[in-house]
Residue, then its C-alpha position, 0 to 999 in steps of 0.5 A: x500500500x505504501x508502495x502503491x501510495x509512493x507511486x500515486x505521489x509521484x505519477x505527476x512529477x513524472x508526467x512533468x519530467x516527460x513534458x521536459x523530455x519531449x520538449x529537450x529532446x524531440x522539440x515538442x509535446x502535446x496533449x496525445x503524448x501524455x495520454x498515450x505514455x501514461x494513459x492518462x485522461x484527456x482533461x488530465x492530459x490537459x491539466x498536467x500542461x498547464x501545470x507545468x505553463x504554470x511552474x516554467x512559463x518561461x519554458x514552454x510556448x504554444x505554437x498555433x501552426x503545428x498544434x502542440x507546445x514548443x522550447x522557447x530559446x530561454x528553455x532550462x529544465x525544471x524537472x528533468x535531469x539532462x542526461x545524454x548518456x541515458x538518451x544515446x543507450x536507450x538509442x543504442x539498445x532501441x538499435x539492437x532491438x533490446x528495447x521498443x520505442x514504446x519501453x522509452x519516452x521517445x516520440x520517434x527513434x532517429x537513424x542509427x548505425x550501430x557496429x554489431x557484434x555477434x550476441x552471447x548466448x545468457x540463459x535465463x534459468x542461469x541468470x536467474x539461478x545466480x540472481x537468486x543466489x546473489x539475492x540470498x548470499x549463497x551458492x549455486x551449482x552451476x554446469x560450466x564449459x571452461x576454456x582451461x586446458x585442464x578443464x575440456x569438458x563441461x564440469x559441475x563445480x559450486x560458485x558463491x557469486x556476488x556481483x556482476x561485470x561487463x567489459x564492454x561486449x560480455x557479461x561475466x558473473x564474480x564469484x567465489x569458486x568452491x573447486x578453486x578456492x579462489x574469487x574468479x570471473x564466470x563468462x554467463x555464455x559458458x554456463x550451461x545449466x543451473x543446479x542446486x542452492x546451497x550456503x556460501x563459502x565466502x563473503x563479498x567483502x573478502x574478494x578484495x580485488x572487486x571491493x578495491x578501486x584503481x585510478x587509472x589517470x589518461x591523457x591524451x597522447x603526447x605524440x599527438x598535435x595541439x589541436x589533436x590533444x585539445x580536441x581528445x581533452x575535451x572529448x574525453x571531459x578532462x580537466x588540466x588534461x587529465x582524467x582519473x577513471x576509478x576501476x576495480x582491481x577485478x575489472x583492470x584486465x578488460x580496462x587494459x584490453x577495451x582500450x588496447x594499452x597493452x598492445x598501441x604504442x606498438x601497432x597503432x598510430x597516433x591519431x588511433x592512439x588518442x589516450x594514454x596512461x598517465x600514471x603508467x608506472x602505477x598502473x603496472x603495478x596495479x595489474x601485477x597486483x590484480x594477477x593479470x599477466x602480460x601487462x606492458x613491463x611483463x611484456x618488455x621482460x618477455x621480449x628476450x624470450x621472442x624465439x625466431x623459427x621457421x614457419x613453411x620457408x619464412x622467419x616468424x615470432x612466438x611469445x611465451x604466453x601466460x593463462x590469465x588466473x582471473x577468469x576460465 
């Protein structure tokens, strides 16, 4: 009831906010909108506009043309919290069809171009099961594909998660695996099917790597023009040409590797380069510290370990490589 009661209270502030949105965003609104998205009554509809000419009379006027309410030039919001990123991931998800145009408030959907990517497979009693047991704090059971040598076949094994993580183009789940005895990353496309609940082994608060933050401090790359580093400062919103990015321990991995800082300095150009690590000896130091190999010092280390051979009559390169410890 209270819930319910809370609900009620805010159902206007709401209409109000969406009056905002179509006015920011799509350049006007009028009574059909708030009847369409809230389903509201007609006189209802037309209260909630006055309303608002009312509380912002200098944001909103009446074009007698088109029939609807528009910005005036003067327009600053009053309810709505101006969030650009929010718009532009609801238009991204309404471009890979994860969200209709009805789930938002947006009048129409512009033209987009979204570079794909192939899909990862989640299965929803999967999901549902590591839901559950991160709601209750336990484990679960879980039939799991890894990609570890030792590991060929799908095992069963008991996982403890807490938290969940992407990096960019997969979801993995953080949990603490019973048969390691260790806080690991599980990609959800590897699961394959849910088991048992059961009590925990580990708490959150001991996976030290996800409670502990990181600040990973760019800047634009010094191999770069004026023009070229003003221009990624203010892309980038740094300030004094900086910025300092928190990231858990857990998550520098796939910061490392999104944003190709291992591999850049040696086979991009610069203007592919556009941020670098500022804070670079820190840096490396907190990959070693969060047990990821092949960081960019491991890497200069490993250079005298580069063997010529042969490969069908032409001379080729092979590393030593490293298992990363942190996911399967």
């Amino acid at each position: 009831m209270d819930a319910d009661r809370r609900t009620h209270r805010r159902a206007p502030e709401r209409r109000l906010e969406f009056i905002e949105f179509r006015l920011y965003w799509e350049g006007a609104v009028n009574r059909s909108d708030l009847i369409d998205q809230f389903g509201v009554s007609v006189p209802q509809a037309s209260n909630d506009l006055t309303a608002y000419r009312q509380l912002a009379p200098d944001n909103v006027t009446y074009d007698v043309s088109a029939k609807c309410y528009v910005p005036t030039p003067a327009f600053r919001p009053k309810f709505l919290r101006l969030n650009p990123d929010r718009y532009l991931a609801q238009l991204k998800a309404m471009s890979d069809g994860i969200l209709e145009i009805g789930d938002t408030w947006f009048a129409s959907q512009p033209d987009t171009g979204v570079l794909p990517f192939p899909n990862r497979r989640t299965d929803p009693s999967v999901l549902q099961a590591l839901l559950t047991a991160v709601r209750r704090k336990g484990a679960v059971r879980i039939e799991y594909q890894s990609t570890s040598p030792e590991n060929p076949d799908p095992i069963w094994r008991w996982i403890s998660p807490h938290a969940f993580g992407f990096d960019g183009l997969r979801w993995h789940v953080r949990a603490f695996c019973h048969r390691d005895n260790r806080f690991k990353d599980f990609i959800l496309g590897r699961c394959m099917a849910p088991g048992e609940q059961g009590p925990a082994a580990a708490a959150a608060k001991q996976d030290w790597q996800w409670q502990t933050l990181f600040e990973v401090v760019l800047q634009p790359n010094p191999a770069l023009t004026d023009g070229q580093r003003r221009a990624v400062a203010l892309d980038y919103n740094m300030t004094g040409g900086k910025i300092a990015v928190p990231v858990r321990f857990a998550l520098l991995y796939y910061f490392n590797k999104r944003l190709r800082l291992d591999v850049a300095e040696r086979f991009d150009k610069p203007r592919e380069r556009p941020v670098v690590v500022a804070n670079q000896r820190d840096f490396e130091a907190a990959l070693l510290k969060a047990d990821v190999p092949l960081s960019t010092s491991e890497r200069a280390d490993k250079e005298s370990n580069v063997k010529p051979i042969r490969l069908r009559g032409r001379s080729a390169a092979v590393k030593i490589s490293a298992h990363r410890r942190g996911s399967e």
